[in-house]
N, C-alpha and C positions, 0 to 999 in steps of 0.2 A: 809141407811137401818136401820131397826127399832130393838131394842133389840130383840122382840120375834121371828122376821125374822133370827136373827142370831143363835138364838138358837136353833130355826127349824132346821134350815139349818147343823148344828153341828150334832144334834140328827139324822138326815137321813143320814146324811155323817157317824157318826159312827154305826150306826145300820147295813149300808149297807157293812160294813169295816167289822164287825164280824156276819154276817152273811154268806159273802162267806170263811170268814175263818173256818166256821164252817163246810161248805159243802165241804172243802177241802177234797181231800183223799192223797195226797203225804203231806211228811212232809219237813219241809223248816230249813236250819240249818243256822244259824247265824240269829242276831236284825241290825232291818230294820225297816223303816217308812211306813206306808201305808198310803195315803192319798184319794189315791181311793181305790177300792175293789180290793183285790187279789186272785186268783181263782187258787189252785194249783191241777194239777190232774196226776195221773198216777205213776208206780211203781217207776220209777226211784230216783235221787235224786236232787236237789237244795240247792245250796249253796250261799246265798247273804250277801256279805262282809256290814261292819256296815259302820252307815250313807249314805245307801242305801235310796230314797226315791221314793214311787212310785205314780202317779199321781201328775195333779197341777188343783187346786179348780179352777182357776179361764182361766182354757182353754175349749176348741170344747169334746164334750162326756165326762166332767164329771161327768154329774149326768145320763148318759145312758149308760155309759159301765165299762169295768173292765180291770185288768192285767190278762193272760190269761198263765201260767209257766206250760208245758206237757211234759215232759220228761214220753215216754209212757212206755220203757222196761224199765227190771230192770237194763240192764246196763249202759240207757241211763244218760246223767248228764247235766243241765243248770247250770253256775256259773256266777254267778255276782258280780263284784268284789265291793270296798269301794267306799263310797262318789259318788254315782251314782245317777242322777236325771233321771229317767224313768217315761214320759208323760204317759196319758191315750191311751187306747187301745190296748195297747203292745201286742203283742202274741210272745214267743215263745215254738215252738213244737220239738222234739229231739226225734229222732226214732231211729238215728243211735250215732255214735261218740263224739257226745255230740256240744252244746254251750258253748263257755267261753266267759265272757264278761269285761273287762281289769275294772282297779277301774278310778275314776273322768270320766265315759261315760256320755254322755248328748243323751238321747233318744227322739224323737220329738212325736208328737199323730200320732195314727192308723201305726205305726213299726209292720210289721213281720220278725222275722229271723227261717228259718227253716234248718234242716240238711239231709234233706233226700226228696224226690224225691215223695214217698209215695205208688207210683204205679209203675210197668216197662211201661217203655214208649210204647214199641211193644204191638199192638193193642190184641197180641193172650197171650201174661202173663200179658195181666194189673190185672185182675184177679187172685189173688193166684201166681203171678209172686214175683221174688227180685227187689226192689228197691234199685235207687245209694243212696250213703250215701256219706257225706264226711263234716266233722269238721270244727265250723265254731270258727273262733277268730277273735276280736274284740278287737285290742289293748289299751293300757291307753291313757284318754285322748280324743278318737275320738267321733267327733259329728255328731249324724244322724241328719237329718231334717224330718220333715213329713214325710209319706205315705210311705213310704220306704218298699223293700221287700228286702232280704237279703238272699240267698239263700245257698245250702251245697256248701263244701269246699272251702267257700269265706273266706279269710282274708283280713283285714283291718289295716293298719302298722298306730303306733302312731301317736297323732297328726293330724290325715286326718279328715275331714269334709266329710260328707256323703251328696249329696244335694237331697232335698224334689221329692219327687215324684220319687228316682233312682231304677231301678233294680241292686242288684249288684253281680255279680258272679265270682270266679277268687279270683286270689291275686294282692295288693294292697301294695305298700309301705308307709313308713311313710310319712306326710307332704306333704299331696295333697289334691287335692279337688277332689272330684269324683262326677261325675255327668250322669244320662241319662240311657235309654233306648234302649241295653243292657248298661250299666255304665261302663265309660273307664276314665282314667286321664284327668281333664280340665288342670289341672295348678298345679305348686309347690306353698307351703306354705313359706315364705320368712319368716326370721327370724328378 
C-alpha cells in the first residue's frame, strides 16, 4: 500500500473516530482505545476499564459501521471491564439492570448483548406494556465469536468461549464452550 493510501486511510479512520464522539450524547467514564467509531447514546452511564480497545482495522465493517453503547434510562449502566478487545459492530442496549462486562473479554464482529426484552411479549401490552429485564454479566476472560446475540439475564462464567453465530440465554458456568440456537453447554474447557 502506497504512503498516501496510508494516510488516507488514517485521516478517515480518525475523522470518523471523532466525529461520532462528537455526536455522542452519554458520557463514557474511564480511557480506552477507539479504533473504530464509538457511538454512545442515552441517559444512563458507561464505564470502560483502561486498555479497552474498540474495533480491529483490518476485519468485515470496519469502515461501514460502529460501536453502538445505549444504556437508555438513567439508571441504566454498561460496564466494561480492562484490557478488553471489542470487534466492529458491537451494540450494547441496557434498558433495564444493566451490562457488565468482566476485564481481558475478546468480542468478535456484528455482537449484540441486550438486557431487556423491550416490548411485553402479549400481543394486547406490547404497546405501552412492562418489559422483562434481567442483568446480564459477562465473566473475565470469556470469548464471544461472531454474530452472537446475548440476551437479558444471561450469565457467562469465566473462561467460557461463546461460539459464532449463538443465541445465548440463561446462566453459564465457567470453562465451557457454548454453542447454538437456543445456546446450551457443548463441552468443558480442560485445563
Amino acid at each position: 500500500m502506497s504512503l498516501c493510501a496510508r494516510i488516507l486511510r488514517k485521516l478517515v479512520r480518525m475523522s470518523r473516530v471523532r466525529f461520532y464522539k462528537c455526536i455522542s450524547t452519554a458520557k463514557v467514564q474511564g480511557k480506552f482505545c477507539s479504533v473504530a467509531p464509538v457511538l454512545c447514546e442515552g441517559r444512563g452511564s458507561i464505564v470502560v476499564g483502561e486498555g479497552t480497545t474498540f474495533g480491529f482495522i483490518e476485519d468485515a465493517d470496519f469502515w461501514t459501521s460502529y460501536v453502538f453503547l445505549n444504556p437508555r434510562n438513567k439508571d441504566s449502566k454498561i460496564s466494561i471491564g480492562k484490557d478488553c478487545q471489542i470487534c466492529n459492530h458491537f451494540t450494547a442496549v441496557s434498558e433495564g439492570p444493566g451490562i457488565e462486562i468482566g476485564d481481558k473479554v475478546l468480542v468478535g464482529s456484528s455482537v449484540t448483548v441486550l438486557d431487556s426484552d423491550f416490548h411485553d411479549i402479549s400481543p394486547e401490552k406490547r404497546i405501552g406494556g412492562t418489559p422483562k429485564t434481567g442483568k446480564v454479566v459477562i465473566a473475565d476472560n470469556v470469548w464471544i465469536g461472531d454474530r452472537v446475540t446475548i440476551l437479558k439475564g444471561t450469565t457467562v462464567g469465566k473462561n467460557s468461549v461463546v461460539a459464532a453465530g449463538a443465541v445465548v440465554s440463561g446462566e453459564f458456568p465457567a470453562n465451557v464452550v457454548i454453542g447454538g440456537v437456543p445456546a446450551k453447554v457443548i463441552r468443558e474447557i480442560g485445563g
